[in-house]
N, C-alpha and C positions, 0 to 999 in steps of 0.2 A: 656852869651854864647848861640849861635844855632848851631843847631844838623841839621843833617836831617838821617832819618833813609832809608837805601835805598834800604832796602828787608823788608817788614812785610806785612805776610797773615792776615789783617786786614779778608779776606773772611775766613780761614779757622779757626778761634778764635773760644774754645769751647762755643757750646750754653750758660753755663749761664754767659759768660763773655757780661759783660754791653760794648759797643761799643763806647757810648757817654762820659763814663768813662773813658774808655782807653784814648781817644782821648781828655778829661780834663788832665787825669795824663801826657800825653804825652808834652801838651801844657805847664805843669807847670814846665817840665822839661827840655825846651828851646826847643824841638824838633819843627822845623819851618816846615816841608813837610816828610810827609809818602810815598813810592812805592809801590804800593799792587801789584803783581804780580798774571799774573791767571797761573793754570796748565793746563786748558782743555779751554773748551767754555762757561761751565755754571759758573766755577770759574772767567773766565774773564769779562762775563757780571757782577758777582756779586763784581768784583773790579772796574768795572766802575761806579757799584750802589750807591759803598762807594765814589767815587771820584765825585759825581755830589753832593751827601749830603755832605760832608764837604770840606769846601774850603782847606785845606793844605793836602790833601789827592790824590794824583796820581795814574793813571792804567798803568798795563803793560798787554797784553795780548796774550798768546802765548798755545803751549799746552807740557807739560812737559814731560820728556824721559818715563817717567811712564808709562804716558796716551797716548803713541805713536801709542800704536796698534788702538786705538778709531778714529786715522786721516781718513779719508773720502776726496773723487775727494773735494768735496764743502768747507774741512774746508778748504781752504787756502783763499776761496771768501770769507767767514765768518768773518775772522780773517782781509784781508784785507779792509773790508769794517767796522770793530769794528776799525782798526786802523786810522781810518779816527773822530774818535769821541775828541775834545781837550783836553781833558783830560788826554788820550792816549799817553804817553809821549815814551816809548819801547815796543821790542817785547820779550815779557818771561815770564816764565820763560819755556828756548827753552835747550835744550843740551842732552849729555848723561848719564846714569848711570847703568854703569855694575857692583854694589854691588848687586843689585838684579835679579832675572833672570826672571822679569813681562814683559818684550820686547824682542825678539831679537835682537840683537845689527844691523844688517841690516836693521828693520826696525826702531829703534832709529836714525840712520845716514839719512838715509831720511827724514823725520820728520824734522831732526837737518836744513838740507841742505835745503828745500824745506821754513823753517819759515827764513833762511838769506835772501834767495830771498828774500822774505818780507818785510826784514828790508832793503833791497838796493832797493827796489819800494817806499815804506813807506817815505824814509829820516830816519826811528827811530832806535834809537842801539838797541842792544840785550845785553839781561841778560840772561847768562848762569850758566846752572846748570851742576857740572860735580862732579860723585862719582864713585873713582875706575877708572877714564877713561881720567884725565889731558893729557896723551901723545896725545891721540887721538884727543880731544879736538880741542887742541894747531896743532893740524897737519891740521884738517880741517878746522880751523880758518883763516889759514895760508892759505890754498888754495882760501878761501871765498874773502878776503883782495886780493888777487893776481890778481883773475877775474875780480875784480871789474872794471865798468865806471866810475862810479862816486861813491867818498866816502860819510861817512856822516857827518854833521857839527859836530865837535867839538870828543871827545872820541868814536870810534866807539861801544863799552860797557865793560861788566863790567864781570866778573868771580866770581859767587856768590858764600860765605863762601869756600873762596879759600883753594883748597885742595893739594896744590904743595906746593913745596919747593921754594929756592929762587933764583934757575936757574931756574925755568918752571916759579916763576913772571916775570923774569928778558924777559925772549921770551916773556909772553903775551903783556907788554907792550911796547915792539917793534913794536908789532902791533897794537899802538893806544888805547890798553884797560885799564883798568884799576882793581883792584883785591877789592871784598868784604871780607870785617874784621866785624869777627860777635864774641858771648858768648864764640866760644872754644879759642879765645887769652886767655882766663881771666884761662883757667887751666891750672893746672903744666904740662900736658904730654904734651903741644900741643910746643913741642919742637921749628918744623916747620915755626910758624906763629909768636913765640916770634922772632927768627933770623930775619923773613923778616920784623917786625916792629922795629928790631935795625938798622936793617941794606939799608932799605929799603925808596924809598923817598917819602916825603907824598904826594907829588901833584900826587903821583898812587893808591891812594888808598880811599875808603869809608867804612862809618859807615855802620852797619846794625844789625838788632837783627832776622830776623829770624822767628818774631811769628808768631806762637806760640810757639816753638821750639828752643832749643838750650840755654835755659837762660844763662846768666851771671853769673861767681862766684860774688856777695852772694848766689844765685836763684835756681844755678842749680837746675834742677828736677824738678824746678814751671813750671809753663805756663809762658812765656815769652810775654812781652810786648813794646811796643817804647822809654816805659818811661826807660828800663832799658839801652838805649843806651850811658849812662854815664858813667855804669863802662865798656865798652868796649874803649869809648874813655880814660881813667881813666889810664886803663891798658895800652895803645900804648904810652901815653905821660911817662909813667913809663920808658917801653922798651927805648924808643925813646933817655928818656934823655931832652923832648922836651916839653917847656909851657901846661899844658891841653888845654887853650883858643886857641892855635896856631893850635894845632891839631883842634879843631873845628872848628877853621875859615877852614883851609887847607883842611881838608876832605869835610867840604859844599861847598866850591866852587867849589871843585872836583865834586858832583853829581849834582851840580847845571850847569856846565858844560854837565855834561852827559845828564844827562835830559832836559836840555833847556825851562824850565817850564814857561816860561812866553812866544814864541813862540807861 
């Protein structure tokens, strides 16, 4: 079986995590292509660092709701002219997050709206980060798509470790995206995301783990890695009712679609 994992901060793995490791365990455990996604400018150069050193390794490069106040007239030249390097497959990880109060939400939406632009010059989708803030999300998504001249080939992106319900999937992928399934399917409370992998259909959806972040039930609580994107696929074939192998074809084709990697 292959995996692809289509969220992991390969950049922000703790220092003593061996990287040539990861990326052995990862290989041993079908995982055929990684997403490393940047948050700022330094994080996106150092996902592009990782994607020139290993061949199944992908950059996404964006600057994250976090890091919003740090945007500058030039980061969008930045980012645009980073987006231009092939390996560069998306723009993210781009969106908003009002569980913390490190931006204010004004300037999070600009940020947001200013990196779409991006991805409608670019051709590339975007990978969105949304906590606390799906309505809103889904609303300027919805405006982004409306405006648009020209769309982009294939899934416009992706809603990373989706944090809706299964009306707010049901919207995004109306609008051409698609929904990240990361470690919290594998827990008991995560009510939300077991309903949308019963209920929900696989060509909308991808794997992802997150790392460092969010392990998997066995893991919880470890450092998270790509290797563990088996028990998240593990768990949807559970919910699903639906072959494990099936779901890994189904979800790789899904971000192989997304990403367009050989492009």
């Amino acid at each position: 079986m292959e995996f692809v994992d289509s969220h992991c901060h390969l950049n922000l793995m703790p220092s003593e995590m061996d990287i040539d490791k990861v990326i052995e365990n990862a290989l041993n455990n079908g995982i055929i292509r990684i997403m490393v996604p940047g948050i700022n400018i330094e994080t996106s150069l150092q996902a592009i660092k990782l994607a020139e050193k290993y061949q199944m390794v992908y950059a996404a490069i964006g600057i994250h709701p976090n890091e919003a106040d740090n945007w500058k007239e030039v980061s969008f030249k930045i980012l645009e002219e980073l987006s231009q390097h092939p390996k560069v497959k998306a723009i993210g990880e781009i969106g908003l997050d009002f569980y913390r109060d490190h931006v204010p939400p004004s300037i999070q939406i600009h940020v947001f709206k200013e990196q779409m632009k991006l991805s409608e010059i670019s051709g590339l989708p975007i990978i969105v980060h949304s906590r606390n803030a799906i309505a809103e999300v889904i609303k300027y998504i919805i405006e982004w798509k409306h405006s648009k001249i020209i769309d982009v080939n294939g899934p416009s992106g992706v809603i990373h470790s989706f944090e809706g319900n299964l009306i707010n999937a049901k919207q995004i992928i109306s609008q051409n995206f698609l929904i990240g399934i990361g470690g919290p399917v594998t827990y008991k409370n995560s009510i939300d995301k077991h309903e949308i992998c019963r209920d929900f259909p696989a060509n909308s959806i991808v794997l992802e783990t997150d790392s460092p972040f969010l392990a998997p039930h066995p893991h919880r609580g470890k450092t998270n890695e790509p290797a563990n994107i088996k028990f998240i696929a593990e768990k949807i074939a559970i919910l699903s009712e639906k072959p494990l192998k099936w779901i890994a074809q189904e979800t790789t084709k899904n971000a192989n679609k997304l990403f367009a990697w050989e492009q």
